[in-house]
N, C-alpha and C positions, 0 to 999 in steps of 0.2 A: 515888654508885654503891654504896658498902656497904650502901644499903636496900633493896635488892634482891634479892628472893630468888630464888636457885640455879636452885630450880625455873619457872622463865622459861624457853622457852626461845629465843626471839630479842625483840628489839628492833629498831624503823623509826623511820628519823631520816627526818622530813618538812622541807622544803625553808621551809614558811613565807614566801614570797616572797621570799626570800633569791636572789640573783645563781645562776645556774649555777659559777661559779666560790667563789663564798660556801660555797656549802652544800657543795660537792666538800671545801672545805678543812676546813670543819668537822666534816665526815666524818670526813675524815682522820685531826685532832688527837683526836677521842673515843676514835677505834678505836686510837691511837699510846700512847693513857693506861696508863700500866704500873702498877699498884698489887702489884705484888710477886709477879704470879701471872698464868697465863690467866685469861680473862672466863670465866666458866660459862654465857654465854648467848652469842648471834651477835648481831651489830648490822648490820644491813643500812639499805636507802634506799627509801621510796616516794615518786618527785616526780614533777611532774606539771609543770610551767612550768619546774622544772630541770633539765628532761632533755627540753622539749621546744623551748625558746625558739628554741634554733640552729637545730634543725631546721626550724624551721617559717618564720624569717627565708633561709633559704637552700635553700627549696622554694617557695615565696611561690605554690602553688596551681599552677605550673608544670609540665608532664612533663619538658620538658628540662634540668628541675631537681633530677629525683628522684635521680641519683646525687650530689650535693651534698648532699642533705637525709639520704641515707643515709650520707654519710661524715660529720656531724654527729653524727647517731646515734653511729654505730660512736665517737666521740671523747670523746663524754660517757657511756656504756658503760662505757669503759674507765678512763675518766677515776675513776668512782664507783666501777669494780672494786679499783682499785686504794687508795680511800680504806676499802673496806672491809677490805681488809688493813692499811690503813695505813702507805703506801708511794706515795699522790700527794704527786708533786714540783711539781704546781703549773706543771708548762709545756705544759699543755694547750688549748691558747686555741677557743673557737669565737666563731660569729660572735654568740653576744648574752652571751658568758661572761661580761663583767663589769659587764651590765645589768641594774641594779633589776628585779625581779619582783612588788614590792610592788603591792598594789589595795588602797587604803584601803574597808574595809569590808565586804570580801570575805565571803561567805555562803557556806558550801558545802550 
């Protein structure tokens, strides 16, 4: 992180098929990194299978599943919200939080 210059002004931690729970925590511990000062940049989150797994396992193409699929949402939300401050505890569980994401050979 010292090779970074000032003038940045945010950073996006990508999930890399990392667990919904994985990538939350890692969140977390980056933005927790105290090097003797505030970051001069923001470090936020862009994921896509970490922020969507639960939801989409507990919506499973259903209507009378859509408030399950959005209280998933709202869980992993809050969950990353709070890694970007760095201040997730880690007891937020959903339903695919501590499943592999990985796709060997993934193309984007």
């Amino acid at each position: 992180m010292r090779k970074l210059p000032p003038a940045v002004v945010g950073i996006t931690f990508l999930s890399g098929g990392q667990s919904e729970e994985h990538a939350s925590r890692n969140l977390n511990a980056i933005n927790k990194f105290d090097n003797g000062g505030r970051k001069p940049w923001a470090l936020s989150f862009s994921y896509g299978r970490a922020l969507q797994a639960s939801v989409l396992k507990a919506w499973q193409g259903k209507q009378e599943n859509v408030k399950a699929a959005q209280n998933e949402l709202q869980k992993r939300a809050y969950a990353n919200h709070m890694a970007c401050l760095g201040q997730y505890d880690g007891k937020i569980e959903g339903a695919s939080a501590g499943d592999s994401l990985f796709v060997a050979n993934h193309q984007y």
